[in-house]
VOSEZA-367770 format. One record per atom (N, C-alpha, C): residue number from 1; residue in three letters; atom name; x, y, z. Coordinates in pm, whole numbers, plus 32768, in hexadecimal, padded with zeros to 4 digits. Example, Ala and Ser with C-alpha at 12.3 -4.5 7.8 and 13.67 -1.06 7.14 Angstrom:
# residues 2
<node num="1" residu="ALA" atome="N" c1="8527" c2="7DC7" c3="830C"/>
<node num="1" residu="ALA" atome="CA" c1="84CE" c2="7E3E" c3="830C"/>
<node num="1" residu="ALA" atome="C" c1="8528" c2="7EB6" c3="830C"/>
<node num="2" residu="SER" atome="N" c1="8505" c2="7F1F" c3="82C4"/>
<node num="2" residu="SER" atome="CA" c1="8557" c2="7F96" c3="82CA"/>
<node num="2" residu="SER" atome="C" c1="850A" c2="8003" c3="8313"/>
This chain:
# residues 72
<node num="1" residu="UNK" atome="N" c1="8052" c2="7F87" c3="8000"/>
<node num="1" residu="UNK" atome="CA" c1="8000" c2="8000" c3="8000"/>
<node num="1" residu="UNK" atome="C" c1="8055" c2="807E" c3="8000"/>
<node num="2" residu="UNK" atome="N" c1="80D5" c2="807D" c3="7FB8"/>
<node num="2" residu="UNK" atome="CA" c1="812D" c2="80E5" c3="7FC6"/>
<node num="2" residu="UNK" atome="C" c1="80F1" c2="8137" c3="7F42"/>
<node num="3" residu="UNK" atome="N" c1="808F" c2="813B" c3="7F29"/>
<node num="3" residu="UNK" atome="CA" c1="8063" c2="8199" c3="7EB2"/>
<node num="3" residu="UNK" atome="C" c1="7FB6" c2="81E7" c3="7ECD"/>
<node num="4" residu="UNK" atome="N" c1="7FD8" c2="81CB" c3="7F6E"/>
<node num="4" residu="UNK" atome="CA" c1="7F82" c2="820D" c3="7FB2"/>
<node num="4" residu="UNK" atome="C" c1="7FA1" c2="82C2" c3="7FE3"/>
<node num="5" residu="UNK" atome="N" c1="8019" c2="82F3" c3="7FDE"/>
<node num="5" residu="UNK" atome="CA" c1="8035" c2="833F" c3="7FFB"/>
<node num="5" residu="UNK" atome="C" c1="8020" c2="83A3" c3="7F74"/>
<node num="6" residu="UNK" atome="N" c1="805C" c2="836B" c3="7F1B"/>
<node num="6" residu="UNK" atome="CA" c1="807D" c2="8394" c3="7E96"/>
<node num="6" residu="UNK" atome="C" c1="7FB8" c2="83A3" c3="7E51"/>
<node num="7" residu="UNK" atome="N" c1="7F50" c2="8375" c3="7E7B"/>
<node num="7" residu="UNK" atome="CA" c1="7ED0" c2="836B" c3="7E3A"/>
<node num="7" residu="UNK" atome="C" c1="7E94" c2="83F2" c3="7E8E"/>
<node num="8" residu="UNK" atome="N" c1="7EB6" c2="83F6" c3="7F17"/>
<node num="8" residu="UNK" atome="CA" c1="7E7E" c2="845B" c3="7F5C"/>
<node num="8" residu="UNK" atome="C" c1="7EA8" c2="84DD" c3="7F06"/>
<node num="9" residu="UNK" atome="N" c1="7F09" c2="84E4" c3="7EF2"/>
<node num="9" residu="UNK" atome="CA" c1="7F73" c2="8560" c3="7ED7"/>
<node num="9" residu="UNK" atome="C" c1="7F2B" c2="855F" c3="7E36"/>
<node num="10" residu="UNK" atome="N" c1="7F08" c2="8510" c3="7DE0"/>
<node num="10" residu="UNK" atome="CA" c1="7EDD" c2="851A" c3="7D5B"/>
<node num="10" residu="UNK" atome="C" c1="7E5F" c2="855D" c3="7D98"/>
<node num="11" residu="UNK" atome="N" c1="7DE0" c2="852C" c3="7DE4"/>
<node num="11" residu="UNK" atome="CA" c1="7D9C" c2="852A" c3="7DE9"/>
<node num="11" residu="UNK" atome="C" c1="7D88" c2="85CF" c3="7E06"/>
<node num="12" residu="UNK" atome="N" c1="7DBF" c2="8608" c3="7E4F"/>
<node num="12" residu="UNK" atome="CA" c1="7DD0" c2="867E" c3="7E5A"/>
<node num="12" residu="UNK" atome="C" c1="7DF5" c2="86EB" c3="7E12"/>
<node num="13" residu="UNK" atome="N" c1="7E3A" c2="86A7" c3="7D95"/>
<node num="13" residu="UNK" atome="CA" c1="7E68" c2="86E6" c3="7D09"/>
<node num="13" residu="UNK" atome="C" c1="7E05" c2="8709" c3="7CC4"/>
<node num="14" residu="UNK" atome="N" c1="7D9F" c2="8688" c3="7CBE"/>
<node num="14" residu="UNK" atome="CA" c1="7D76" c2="86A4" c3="7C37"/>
<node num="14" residu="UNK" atome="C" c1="7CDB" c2="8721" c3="7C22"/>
<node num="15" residu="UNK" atome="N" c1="7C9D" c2="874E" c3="7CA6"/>
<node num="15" residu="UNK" atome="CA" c1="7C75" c2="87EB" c3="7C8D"/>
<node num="15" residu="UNK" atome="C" c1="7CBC" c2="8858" c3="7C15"/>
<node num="16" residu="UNK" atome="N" c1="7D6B" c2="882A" c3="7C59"/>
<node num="16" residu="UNK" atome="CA" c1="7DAD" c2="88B6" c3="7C49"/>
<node num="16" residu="UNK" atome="C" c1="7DB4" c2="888E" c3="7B95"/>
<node num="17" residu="UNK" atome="N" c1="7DA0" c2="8837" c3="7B64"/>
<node num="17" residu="UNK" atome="CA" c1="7DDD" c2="87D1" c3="7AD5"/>
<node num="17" residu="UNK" atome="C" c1="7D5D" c2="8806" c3="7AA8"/>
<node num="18" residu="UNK" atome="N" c1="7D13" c2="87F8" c3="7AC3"/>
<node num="18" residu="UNK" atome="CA" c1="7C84" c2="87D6" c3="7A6B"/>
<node num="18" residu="UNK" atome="C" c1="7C55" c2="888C" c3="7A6E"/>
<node num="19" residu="UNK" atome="N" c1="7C80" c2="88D8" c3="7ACA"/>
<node num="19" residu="UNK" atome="CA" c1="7C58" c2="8961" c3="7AB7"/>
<node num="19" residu="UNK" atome="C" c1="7CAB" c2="89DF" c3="7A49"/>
<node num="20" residu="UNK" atome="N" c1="7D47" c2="8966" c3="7A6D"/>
<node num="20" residu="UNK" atome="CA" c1="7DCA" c2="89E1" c3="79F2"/>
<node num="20" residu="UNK" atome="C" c1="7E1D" c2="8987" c3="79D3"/>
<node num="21" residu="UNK" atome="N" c1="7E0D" c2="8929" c3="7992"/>
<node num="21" residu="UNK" atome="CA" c1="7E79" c2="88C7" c3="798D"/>
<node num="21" residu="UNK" atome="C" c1="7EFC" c2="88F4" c3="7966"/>
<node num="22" residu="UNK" atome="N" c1="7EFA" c2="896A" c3="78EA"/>
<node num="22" residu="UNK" atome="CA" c1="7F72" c2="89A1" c3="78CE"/>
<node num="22" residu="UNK" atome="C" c1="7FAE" c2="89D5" c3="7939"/>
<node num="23" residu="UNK" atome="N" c1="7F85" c2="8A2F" c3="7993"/>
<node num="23" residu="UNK" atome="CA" c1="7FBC" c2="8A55" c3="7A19"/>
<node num="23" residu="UNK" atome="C" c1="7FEB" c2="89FC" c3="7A78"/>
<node num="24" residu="UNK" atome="N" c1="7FA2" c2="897E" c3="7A82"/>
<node num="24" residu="UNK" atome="CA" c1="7FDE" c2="8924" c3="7AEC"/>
<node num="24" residu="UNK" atome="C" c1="8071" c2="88D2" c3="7A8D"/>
<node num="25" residu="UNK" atome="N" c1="8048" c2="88DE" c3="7A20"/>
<node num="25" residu="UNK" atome="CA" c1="80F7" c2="88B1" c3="79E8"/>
<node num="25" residu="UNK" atome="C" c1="816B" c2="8910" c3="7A05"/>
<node num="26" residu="UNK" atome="N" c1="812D" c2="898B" c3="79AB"/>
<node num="26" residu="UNK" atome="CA" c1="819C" c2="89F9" c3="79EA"/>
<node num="26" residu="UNK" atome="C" c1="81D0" c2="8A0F" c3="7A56"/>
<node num="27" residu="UNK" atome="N" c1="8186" c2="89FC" c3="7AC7"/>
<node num="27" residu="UNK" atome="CA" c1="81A8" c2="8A15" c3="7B57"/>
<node num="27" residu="UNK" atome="C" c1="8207" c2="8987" c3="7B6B"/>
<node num="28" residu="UNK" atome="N" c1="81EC" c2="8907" c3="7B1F"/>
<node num="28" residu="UNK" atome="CA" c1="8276" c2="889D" c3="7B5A"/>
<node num="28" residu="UNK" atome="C" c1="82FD" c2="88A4" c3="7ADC"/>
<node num="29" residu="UNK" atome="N" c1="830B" c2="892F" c3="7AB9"/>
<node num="29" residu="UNK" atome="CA" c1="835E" c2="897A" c3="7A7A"/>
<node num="29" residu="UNK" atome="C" c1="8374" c2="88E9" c3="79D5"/>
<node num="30" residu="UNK" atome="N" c1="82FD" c2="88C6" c3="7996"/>
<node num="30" residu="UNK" atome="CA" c1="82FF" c2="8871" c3="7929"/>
<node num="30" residu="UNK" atome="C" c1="82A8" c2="88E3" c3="78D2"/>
<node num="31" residu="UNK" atome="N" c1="831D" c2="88CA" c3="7849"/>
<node num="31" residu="UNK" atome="CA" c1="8315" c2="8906" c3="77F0"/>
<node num="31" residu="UNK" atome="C" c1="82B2" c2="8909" c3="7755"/>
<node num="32" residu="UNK" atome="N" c1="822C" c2="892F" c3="7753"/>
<node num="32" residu="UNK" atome="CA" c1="81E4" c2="890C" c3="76F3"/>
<node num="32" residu="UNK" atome="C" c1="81C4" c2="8972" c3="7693"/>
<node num="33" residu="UNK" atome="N" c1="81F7" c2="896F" c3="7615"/>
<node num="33" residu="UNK" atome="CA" c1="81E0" c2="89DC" c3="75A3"/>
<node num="33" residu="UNK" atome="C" c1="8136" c2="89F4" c3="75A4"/>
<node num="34" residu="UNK" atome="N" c1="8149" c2="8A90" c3="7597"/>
<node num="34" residu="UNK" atome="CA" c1="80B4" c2="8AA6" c3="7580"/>
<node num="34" residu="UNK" atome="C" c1="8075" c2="8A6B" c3="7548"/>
<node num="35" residu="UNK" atome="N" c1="8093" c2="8A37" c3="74E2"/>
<node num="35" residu="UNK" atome="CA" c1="803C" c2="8A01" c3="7446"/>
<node num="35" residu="UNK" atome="C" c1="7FF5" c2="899C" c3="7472"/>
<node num="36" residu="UNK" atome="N" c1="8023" c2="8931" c3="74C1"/>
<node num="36" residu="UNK" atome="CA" c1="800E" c2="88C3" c3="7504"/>
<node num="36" residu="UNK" atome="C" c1="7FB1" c2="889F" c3="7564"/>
<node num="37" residu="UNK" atome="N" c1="7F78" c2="8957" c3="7593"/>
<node num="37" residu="UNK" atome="CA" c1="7F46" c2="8936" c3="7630"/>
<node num="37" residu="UNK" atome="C" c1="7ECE" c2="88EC" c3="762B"/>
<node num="38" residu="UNK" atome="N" c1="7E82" c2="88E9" c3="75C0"/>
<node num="38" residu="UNK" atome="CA" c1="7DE3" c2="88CC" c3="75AB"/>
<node num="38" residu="UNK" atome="C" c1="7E04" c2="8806" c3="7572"/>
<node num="39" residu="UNK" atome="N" c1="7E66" c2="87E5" c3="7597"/>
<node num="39" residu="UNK" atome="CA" c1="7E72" c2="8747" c3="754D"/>
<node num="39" residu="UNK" atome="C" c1="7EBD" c2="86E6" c3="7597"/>
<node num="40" residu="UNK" atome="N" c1="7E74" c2="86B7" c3="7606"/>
<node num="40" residu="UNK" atome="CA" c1="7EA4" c2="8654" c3="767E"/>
<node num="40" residu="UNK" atome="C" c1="7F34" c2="8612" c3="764C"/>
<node num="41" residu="UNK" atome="N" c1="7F05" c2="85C7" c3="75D8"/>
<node num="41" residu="UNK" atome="CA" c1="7F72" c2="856C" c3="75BB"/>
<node num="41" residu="UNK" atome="C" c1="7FD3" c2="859F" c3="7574"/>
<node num="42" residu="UNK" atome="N" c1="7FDE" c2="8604" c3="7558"/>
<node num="42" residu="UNK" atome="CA" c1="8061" c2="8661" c3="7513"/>
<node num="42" residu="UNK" atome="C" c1="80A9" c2="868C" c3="7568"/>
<node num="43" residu="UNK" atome="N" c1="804E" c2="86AB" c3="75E8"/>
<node num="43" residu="UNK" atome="CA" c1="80BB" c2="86DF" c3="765E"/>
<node num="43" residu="UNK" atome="C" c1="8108" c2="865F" c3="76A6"/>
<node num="44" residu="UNK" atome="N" c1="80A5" c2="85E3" c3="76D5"/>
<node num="44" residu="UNK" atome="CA" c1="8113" c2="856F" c3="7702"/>
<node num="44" residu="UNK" atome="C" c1="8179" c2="8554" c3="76AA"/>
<node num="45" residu="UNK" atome="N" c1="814B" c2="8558" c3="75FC"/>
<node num="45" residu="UNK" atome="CA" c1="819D" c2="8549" c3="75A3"/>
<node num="45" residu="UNK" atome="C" c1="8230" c2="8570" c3="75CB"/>
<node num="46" residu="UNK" atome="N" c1="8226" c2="8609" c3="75BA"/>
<node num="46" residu="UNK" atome="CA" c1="8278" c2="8667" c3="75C4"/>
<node num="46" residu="UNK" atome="C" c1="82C9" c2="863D" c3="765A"/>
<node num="47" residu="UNK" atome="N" c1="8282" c2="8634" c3="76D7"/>
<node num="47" residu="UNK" atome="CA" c1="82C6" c2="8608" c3="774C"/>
<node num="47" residu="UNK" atome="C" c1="8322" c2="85AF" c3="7730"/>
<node num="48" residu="UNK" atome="N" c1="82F9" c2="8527" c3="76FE"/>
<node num="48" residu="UNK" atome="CA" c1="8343" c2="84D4" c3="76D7"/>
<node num="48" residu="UNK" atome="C" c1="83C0" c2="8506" c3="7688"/>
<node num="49" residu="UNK" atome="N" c1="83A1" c2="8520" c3="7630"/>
<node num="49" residu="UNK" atome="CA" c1="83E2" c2="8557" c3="75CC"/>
<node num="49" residu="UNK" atome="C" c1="8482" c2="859F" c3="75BF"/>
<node num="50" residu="UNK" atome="N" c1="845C" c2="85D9" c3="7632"/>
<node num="50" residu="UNK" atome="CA" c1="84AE" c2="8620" c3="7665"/>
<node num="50" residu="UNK" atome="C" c1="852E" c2="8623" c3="76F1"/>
<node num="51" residu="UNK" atome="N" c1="84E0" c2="85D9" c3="7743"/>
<node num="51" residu="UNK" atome="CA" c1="8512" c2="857F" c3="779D"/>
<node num="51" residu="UNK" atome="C" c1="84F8" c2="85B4" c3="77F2"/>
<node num="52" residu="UNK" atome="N" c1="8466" c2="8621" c3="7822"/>
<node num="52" residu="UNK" atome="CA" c1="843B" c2="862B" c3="788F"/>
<node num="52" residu="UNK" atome="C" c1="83F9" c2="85D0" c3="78C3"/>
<node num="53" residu="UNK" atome="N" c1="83BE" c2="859A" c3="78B3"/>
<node num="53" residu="UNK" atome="CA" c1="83A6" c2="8512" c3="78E1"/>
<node num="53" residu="UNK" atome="C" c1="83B8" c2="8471" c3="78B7"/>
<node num="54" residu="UNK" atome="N" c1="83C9" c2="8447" c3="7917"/>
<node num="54" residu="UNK" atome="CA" c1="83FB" c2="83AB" c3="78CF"/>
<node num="54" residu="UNK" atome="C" c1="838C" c2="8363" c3="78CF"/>
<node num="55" residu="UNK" atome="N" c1="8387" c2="82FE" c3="7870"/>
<node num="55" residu="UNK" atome="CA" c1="833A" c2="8276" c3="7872"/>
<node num="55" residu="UNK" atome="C" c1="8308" c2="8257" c3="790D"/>
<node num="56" residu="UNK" atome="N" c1="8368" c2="8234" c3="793E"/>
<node num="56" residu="UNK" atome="CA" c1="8336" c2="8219" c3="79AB"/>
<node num="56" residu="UNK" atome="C" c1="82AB" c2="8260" c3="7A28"/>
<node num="57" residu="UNK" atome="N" c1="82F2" c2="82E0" c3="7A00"/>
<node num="57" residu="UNK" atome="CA" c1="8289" c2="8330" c3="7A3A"/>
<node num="57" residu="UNK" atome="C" c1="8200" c2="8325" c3="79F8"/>
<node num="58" residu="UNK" atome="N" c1="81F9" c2="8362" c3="7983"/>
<node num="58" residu="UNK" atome="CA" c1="818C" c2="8359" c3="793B"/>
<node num="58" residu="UNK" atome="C" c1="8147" c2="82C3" c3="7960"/>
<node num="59" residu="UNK" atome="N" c1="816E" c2="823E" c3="7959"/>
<node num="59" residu="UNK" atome="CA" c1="814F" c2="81A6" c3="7993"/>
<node num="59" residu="UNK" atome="C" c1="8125" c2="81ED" c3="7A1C"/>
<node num="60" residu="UNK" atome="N" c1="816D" c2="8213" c3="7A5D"/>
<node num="60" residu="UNK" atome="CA" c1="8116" c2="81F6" c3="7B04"/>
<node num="60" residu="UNK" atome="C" c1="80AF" c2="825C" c3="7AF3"/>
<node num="61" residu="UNK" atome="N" c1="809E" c2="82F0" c3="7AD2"/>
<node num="61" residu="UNK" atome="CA" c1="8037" c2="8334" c3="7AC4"/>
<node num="61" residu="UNK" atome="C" c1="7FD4" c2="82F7" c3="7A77"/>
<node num="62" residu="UNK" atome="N" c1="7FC7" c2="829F" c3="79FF"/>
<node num="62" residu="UNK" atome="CA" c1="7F64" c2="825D" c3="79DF"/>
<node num="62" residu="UNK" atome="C" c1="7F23" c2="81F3" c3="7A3F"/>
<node num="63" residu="UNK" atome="N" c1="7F84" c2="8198" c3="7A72"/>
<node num="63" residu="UNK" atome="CA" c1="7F2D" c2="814E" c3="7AC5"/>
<node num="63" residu="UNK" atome="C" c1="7F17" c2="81A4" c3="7B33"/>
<node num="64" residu="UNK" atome="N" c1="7F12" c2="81FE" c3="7B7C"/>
<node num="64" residu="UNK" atome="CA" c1="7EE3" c2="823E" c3="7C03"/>
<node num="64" residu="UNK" atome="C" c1="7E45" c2="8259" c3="7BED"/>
<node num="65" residu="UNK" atome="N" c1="7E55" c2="82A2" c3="7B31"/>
<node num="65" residu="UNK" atome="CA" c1="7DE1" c2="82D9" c3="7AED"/>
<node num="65" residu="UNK" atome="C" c1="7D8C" c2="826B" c3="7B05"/>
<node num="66" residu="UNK" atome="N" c1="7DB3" c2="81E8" c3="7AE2"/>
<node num="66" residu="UNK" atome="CA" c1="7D7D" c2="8182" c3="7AB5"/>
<node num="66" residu="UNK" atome="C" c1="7D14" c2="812A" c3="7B58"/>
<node num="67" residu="UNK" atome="N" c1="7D8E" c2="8154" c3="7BA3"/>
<node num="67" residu="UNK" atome="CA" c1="7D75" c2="8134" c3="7C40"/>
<node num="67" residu="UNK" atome="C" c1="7CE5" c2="81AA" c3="7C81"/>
<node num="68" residu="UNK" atome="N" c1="7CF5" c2="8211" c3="7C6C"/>
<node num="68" residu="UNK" atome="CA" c1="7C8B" c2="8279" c3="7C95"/>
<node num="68" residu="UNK" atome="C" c1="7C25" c2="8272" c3="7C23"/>
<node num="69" residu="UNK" atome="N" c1="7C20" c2="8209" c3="7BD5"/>
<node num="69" residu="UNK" atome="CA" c1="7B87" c2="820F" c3="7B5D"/>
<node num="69" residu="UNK" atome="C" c1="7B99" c2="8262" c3="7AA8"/>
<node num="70" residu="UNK" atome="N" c1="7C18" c2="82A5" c3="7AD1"/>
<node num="70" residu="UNK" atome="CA" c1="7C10" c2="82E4" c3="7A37"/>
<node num="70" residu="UNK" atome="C" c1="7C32" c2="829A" c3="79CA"/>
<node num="71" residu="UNK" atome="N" c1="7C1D" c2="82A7" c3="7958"/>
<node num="71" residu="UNK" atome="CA" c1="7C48" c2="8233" c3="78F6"/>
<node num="71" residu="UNK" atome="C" c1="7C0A" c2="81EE" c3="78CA"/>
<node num="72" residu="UNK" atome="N" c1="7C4E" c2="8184" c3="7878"/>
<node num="72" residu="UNK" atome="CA" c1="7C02" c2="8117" c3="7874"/>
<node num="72" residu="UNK" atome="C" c1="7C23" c2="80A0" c3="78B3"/>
C-alpha cells in the first residue's frame, strides 16, 4: 500500500489540473509550446519527447489514474 501516499497527494491535484492544466504544468517548471496547449497527447508527446518525463512516470501516473477510476 506504498501508493497510498502518492493517490492522496494526486487526489488533491487534480481540482488544480482540471481548472488550469497549463498552469499546473508551468508551476512544476515543464515546458509546453503554446501551439500544443489545447492537445493532451501532444503535450505527453512532447514530455516524453523531450525528457521531461520518463516512461516510467507517465506508467505510474496512468495506473494511479487507472486506480482512482479514470480511463479505461
Amino acid at each position: 500500500m506504498s501508493n497510498i501516499p502518492q493517490l492522496q497527494s494526486l487526489m488533491q491535484m487534480i481540482p488544480q489540473i482540471k481548472a488550469n492544466p497549463m498552469q499546473f504544468l508551468l508551476q512544476r517548471k515543464l515546458n509546453i509550446p503554446q501551439a500544443m496547449t489545447s492537445d493532451p497527447n501532444a503535450i505527453i508527446n512532447h514530455l516524453l519527447q523531450t525528457g521531461q518525463v520518463s516512461q516510467a512516470q507517465m506508467n505510474s501516473a496512468y495506473q494511479m489514474a487507472q486506480q482512482m477510476g479514470y480511463g479505461k
